[in-house]
N, C-alpha and C positions, 0 to 999 in steps of 0.2 A: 474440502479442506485444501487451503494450498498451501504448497513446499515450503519451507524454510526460507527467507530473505537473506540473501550476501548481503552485508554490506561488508566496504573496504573502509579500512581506517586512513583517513588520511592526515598526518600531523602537520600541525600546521608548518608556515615555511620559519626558517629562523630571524623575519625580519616581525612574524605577527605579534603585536602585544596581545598577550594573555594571561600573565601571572601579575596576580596582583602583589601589594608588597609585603604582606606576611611573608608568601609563598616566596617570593622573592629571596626574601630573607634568609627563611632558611636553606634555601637552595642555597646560597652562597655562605650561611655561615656571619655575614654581617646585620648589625641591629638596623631596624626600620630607619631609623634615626641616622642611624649612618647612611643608607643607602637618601635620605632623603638632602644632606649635606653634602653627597656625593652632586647631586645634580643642582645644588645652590651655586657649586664650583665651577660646573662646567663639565665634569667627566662624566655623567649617564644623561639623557635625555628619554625619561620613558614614556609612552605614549599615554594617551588620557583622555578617559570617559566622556563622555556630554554632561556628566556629572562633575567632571575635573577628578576621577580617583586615577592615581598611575596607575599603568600596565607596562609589563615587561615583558619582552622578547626574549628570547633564546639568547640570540645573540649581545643582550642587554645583560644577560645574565653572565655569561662567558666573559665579557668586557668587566661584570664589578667583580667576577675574578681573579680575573689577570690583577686588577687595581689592591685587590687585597693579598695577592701571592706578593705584590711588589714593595707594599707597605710593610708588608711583616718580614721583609727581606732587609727593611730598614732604612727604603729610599721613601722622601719627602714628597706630600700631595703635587709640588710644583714638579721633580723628578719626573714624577709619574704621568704626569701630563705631556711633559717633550717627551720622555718614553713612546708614548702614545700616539701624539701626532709624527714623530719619527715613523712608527711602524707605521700608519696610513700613507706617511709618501713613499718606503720601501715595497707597500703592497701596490700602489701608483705605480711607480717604477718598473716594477715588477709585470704590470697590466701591460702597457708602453712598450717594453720590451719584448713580450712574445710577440705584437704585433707587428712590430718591426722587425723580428726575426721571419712571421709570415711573411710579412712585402720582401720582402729580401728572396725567400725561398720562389716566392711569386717570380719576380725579376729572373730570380738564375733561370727557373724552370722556361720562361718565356725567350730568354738569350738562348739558350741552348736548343729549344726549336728552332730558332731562326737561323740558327748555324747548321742545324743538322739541313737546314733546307738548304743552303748555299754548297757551291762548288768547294771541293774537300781543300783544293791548294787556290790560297790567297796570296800566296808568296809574289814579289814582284819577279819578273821576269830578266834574265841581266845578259845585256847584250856586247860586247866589244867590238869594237873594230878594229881592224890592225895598225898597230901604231898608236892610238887615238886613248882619249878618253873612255870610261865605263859609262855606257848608257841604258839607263833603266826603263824598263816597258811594263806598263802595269795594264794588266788584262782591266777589261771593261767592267764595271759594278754590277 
């Protein structure tokens, strides 16, 4: 007799369609019909069988969401669309910017070895002569 089989659940990722659109439906609360008007528009794209049936993602679901919090909020299907693409380039943005925060961090971290390797006083050296002009002597690179 052998032991008992683990298995690990593993959920799919939030990009896999798998809900069809009943299920769809009622996850979000909106009619078939509505979800299928939503993607005649342009606002869900769900993925789809070899048979042609939709499938929805997690995150397709999350999306006809947000679409229905914003409608019953009482902004217009076009509202809701620059709504939409707005957030996509603030989460753009947003991407862009820690990257550029890394280079940045990169940079300082790489200046500051370079300095810690160099002689501490970079100052120019300042000479006089009596009478005469200031004449500056700058140590070698």
């Amino acid at each position: 007799m052998s032991g008992p089989v683990n298995t690990v659940f593993q959920p799919p990722s939030p990009d896999a369609a798998v809900y069809v659109i009943s299920v769809a439906a009622e996850l979000t609360g909106l009619h078939p019909q509505t979800l299928r008007a939503y993607e005649r528009m342009g606002l869900i794209q769900p993925g789809r069988t070899g048979g042609g049936g939709r499938r929805y993602s997690h995150r397709d679901i999350e999306r006809l969401r947000e679409i229905a919090d914003l409608t019953s909020a009482g902004i217009g299907i076009e509202g809701v669309r620059r709504i939409m693409q707005l957030e996509l380039q603030v989460d753009a943005l947003r991407a862009r910017n820690e990257e550029l925060v890394a280079e940045l961090e990169s940079l300082r971290s790489g200046l500051a070895a370079r300095a810690a390797a160099q002689p501490a006083n970079k100052l120019p050296v300042l000479h006089q002569a009596v009478g005469q002009s200031v004449v500056v002597w700058r140590r070698g690179s």
